[in-house]
VONUTOR-370098 format. One record per residue: residue number from 1; residue in three letters; y, z, x of N, C-alpha, C in turn. Coordinates in steps of 0.02 Angstrom, whole numbers, plus 50000, padded with zeros to 5 digits. Last residue first. Layout:
BEGIN
pt i NUM, aa ALA, n_v Y, n_w Z, n_u X, ca_v Y, ca_w Z, ca_u X, c_v Y, c_w Z, c_u X
...
REM end
This chain:
BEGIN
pt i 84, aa UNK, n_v 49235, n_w 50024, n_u 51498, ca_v 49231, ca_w 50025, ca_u 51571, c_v 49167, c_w 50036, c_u 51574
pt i 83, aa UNK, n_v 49318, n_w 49906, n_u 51386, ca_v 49278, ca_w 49964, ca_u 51382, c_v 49233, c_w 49951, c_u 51460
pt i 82, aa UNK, n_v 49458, n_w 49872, n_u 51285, ca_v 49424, ca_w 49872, ca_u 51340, c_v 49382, c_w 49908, c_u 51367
pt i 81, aa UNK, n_v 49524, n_w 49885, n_u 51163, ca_v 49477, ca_w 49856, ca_u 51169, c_v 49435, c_w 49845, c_u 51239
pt i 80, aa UNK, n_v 49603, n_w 49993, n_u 51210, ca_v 49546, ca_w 50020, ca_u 51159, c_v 49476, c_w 49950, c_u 51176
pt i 79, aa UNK, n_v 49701, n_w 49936, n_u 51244, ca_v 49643, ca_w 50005, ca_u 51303, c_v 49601, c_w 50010, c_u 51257
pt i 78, aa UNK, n_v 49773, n_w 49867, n_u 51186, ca_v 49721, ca_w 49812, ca_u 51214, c_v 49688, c_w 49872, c_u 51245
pt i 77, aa UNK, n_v 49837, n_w 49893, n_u 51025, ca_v 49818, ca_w 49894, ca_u 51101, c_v 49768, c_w 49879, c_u 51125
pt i 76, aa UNK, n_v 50007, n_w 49747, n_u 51021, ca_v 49922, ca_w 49780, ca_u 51007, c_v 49874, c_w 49818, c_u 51051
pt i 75, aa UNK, n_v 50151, n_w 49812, n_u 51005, ca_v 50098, ca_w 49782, ca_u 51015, c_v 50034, c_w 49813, c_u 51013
pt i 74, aa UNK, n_v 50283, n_w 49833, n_u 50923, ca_v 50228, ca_w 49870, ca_u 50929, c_v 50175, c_w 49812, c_u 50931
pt i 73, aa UNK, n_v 50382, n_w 49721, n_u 50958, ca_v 50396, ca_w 49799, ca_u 50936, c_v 50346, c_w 49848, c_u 50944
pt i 72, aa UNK, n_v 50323, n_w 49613, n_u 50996, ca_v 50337, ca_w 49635, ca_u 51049, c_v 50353, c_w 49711, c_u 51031
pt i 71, aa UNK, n_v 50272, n_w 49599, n_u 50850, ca_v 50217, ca_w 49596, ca_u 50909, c_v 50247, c_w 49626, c_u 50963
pt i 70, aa UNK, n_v 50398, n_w 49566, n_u 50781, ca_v 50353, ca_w 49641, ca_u 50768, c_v 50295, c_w 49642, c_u 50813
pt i 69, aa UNK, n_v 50424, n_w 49440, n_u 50849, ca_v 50483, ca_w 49536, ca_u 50858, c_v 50413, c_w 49585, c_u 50835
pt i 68, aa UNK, n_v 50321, n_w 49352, n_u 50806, ca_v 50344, ca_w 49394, ca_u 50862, c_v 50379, c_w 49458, c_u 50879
pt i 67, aa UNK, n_v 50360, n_w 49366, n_u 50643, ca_v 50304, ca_w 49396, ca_u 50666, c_v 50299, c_w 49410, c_u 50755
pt i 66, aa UNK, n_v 50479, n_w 49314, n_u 50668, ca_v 50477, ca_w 49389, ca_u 50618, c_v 50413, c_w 49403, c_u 50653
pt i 65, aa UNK, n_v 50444, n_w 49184, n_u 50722, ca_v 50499, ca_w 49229, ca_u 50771, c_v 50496, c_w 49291, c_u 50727
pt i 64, aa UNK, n_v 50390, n_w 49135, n_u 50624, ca_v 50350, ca_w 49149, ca_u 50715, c_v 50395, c_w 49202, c_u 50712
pt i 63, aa UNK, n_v 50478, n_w 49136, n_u 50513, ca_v 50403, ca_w 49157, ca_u 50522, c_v 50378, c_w 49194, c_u 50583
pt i 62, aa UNK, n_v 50549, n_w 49020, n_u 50574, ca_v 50603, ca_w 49086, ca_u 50534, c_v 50509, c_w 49119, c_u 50546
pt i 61, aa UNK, n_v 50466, n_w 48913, n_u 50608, ca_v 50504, ca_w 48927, ca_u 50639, c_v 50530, c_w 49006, c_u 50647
pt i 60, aa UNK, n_v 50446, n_w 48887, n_u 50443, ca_v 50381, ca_w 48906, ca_u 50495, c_v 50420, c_w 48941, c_u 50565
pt i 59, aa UNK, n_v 50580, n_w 48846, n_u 50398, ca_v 50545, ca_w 48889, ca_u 50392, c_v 50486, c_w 48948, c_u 50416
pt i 58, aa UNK, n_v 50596, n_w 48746, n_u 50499, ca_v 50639, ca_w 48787, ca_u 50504, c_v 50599, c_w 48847, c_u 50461
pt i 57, aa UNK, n_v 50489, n_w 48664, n_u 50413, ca_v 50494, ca_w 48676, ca_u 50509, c_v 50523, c_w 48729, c_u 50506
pt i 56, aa UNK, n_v 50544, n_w 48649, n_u 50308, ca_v 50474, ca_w 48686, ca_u 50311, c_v 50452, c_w 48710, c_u 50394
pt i 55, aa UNK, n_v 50654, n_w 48582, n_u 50340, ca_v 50658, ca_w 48622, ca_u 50292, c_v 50600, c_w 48662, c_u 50314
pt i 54, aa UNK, n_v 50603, n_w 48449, n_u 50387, ca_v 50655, ca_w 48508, ca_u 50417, c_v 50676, c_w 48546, c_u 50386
pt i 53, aa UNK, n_v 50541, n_w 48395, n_u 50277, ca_v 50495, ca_w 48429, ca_u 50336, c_v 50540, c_w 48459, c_u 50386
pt i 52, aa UNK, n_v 50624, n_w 48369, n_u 50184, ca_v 50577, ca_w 48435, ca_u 50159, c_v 50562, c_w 48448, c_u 50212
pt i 51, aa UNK, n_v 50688, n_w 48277, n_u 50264, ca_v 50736, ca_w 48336, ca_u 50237, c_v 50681, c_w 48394, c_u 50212
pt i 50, aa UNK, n_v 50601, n_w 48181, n_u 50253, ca_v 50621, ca_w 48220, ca_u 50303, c_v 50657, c_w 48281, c_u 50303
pt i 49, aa UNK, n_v 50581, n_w 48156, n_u 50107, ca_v 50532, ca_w 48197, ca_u 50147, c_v 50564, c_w 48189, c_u 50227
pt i 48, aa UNK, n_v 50748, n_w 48195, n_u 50007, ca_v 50694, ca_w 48173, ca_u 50045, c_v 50632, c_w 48195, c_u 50085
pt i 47, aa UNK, n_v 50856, n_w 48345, n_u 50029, ca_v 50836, ca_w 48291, ca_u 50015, c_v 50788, c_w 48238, c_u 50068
pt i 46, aa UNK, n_v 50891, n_w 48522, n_u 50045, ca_v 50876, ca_w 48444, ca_u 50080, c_v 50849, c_w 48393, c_u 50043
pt i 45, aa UNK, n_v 50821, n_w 48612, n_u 49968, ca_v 50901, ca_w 48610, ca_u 49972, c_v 50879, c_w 48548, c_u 49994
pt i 44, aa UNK, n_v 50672, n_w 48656, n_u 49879, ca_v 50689, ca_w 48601, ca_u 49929, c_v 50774, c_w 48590, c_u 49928
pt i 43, aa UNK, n_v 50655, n_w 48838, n_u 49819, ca_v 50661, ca_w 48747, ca_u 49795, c_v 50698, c_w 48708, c_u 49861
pt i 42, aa UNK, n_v 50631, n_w 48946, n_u 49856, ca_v 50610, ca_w 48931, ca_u 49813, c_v 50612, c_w 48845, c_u 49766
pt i 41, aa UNK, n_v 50666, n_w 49017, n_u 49988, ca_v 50645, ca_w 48938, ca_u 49993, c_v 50617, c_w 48917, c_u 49939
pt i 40, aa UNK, n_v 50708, n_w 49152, n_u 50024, ca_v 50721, ca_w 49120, ca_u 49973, c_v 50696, c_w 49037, c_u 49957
pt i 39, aa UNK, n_v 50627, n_w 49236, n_u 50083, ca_v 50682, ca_w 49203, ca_u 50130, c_v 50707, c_w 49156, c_u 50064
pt i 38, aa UNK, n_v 50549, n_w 49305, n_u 49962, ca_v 50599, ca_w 49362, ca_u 50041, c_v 50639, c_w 49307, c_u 50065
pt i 37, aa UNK, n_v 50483, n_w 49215, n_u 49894, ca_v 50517, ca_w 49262, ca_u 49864, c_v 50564, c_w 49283, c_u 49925
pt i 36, aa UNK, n_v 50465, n_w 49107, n_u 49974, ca_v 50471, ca_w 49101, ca_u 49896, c_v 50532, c_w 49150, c_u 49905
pt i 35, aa UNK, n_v 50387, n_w 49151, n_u 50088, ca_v 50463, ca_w 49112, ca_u 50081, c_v 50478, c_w 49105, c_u 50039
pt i 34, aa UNK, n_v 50287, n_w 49231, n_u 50018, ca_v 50342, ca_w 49250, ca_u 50058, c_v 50397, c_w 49206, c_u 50082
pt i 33, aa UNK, n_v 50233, n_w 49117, n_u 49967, ca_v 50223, ca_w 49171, ca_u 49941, c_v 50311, c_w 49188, c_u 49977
pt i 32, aa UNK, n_v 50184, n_w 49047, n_u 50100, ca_v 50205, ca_w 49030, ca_u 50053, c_v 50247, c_w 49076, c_u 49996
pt i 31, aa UNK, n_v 50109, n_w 49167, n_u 50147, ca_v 50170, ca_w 49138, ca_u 50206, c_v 50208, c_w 49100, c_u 50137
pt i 30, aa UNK, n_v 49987, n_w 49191, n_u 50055, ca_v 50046, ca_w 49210, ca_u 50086, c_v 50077, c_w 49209, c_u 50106
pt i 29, aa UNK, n_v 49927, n_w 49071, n_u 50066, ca_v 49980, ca_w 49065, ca_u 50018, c_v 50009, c_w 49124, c_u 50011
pt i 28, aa UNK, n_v 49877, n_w 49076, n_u 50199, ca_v 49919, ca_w 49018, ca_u 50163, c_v 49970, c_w 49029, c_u 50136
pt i 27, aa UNK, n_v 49769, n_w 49171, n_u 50157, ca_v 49833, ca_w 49181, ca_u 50217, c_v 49895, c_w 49122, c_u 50191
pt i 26, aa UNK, n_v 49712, n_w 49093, n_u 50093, ca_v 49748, ca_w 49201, ca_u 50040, c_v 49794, c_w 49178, c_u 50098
pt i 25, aa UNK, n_v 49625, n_w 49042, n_u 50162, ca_v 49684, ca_w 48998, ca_u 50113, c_v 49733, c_w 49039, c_u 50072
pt i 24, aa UNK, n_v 49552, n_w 49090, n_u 50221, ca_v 49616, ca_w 49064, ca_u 50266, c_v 49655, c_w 49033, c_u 50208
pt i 23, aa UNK, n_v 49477, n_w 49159, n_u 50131, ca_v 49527, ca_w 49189, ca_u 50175, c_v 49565, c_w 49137, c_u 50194
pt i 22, aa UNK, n_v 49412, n_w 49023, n_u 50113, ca_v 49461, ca_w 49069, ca_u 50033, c_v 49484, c_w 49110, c_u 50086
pt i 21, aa UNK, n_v 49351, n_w 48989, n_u 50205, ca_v 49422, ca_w 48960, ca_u 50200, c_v 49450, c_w 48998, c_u 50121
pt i 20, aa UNK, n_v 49247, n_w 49082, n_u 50226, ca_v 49322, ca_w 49078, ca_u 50263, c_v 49361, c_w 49043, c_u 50227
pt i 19, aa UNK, n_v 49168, n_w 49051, n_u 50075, ca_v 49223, ca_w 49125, ca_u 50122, c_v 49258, c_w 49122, c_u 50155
pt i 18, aa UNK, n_v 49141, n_w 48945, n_u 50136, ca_v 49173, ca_w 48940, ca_u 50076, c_v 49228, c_w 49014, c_u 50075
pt i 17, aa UNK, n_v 49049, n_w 48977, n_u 50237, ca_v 49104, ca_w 48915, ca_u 50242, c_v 49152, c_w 48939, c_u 50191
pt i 16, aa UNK, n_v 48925, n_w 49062, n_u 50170, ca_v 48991, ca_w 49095, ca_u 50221, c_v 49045, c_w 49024, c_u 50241
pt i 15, aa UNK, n_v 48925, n_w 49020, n_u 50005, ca_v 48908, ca_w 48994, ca_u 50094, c_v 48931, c_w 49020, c_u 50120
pt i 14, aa UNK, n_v 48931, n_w 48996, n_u 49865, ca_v 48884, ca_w 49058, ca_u 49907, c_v 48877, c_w 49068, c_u 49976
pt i 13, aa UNK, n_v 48982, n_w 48909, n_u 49825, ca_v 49042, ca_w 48946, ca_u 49838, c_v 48993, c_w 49007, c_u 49866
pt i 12, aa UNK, n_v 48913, n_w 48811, n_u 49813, ca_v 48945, ca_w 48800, ca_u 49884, c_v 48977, c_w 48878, c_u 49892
pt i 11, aa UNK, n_v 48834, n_w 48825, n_u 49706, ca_v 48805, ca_w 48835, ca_u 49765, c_v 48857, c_w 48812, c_u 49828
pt i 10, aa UNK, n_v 48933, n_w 48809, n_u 49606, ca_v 48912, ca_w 48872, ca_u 49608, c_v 48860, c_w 48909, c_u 49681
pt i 9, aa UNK, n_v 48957, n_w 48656, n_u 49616, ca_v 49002, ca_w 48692, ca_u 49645, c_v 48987, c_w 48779, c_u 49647
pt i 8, aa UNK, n_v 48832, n_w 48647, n_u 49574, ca_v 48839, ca_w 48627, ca_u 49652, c_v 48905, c_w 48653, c_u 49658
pt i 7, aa UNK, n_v 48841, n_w 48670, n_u 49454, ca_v 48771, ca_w 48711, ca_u 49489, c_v 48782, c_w 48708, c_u 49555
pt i 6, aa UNK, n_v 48929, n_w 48596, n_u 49391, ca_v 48922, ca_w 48672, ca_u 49385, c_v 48884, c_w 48684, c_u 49451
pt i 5, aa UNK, n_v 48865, n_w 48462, n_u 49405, ca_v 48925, ca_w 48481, ca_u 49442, c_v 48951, c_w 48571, c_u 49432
pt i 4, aa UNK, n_v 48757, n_w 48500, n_u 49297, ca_v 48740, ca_w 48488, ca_u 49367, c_v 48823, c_w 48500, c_u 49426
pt i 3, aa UNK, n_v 48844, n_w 48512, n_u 49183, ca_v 48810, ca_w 48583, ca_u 49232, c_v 48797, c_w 48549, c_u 49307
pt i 2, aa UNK, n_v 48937, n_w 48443, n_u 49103, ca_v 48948, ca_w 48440, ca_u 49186, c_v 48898, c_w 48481, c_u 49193
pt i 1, aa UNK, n_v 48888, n_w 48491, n_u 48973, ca_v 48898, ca_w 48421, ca_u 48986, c_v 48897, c_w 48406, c_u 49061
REM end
């Protein structure tokens, strides 16, 4: 009944476009993912949409700072990428 809308969503998903953003979107909903389950953010404590967006701040926030410590813990090395 839809093919034609078949055929065009079957030709987008062949594009290198469509590839990145299915990666950038695995990344997504891993961060998601992971406040779920590890920091517990499985439901909105705060009320309202300000209360969600200082909620999700503080979240993003809690994030940087895990993924900094482990950058300053073991950083990346940069001798490899440099080449004389």
């Amino acid at each position: 009944m839809h093919e034609a809308a078949r055929d065009v969503a079957r030709a987008i998903a062949k594009t290198p476009a469509y590839d990145q953003t299915r990666r950038d979107r695995k990344k997504v909903e891993m961060l998601f993912a992971h406040l779920k389950r590890i920091l517990r953010f499985d439901r909105l404590r705060l009320r309202g949409p300000a209360g969600a967006r200082f909620e999700f701040t503080l979240a993003a926030i809690a994030q940087n700072l895990r993924r900094f410590a482990k950058l300053a813990l073991h950083p990346p090395n940069t001798a490899a990428l440099c080449v004389a």
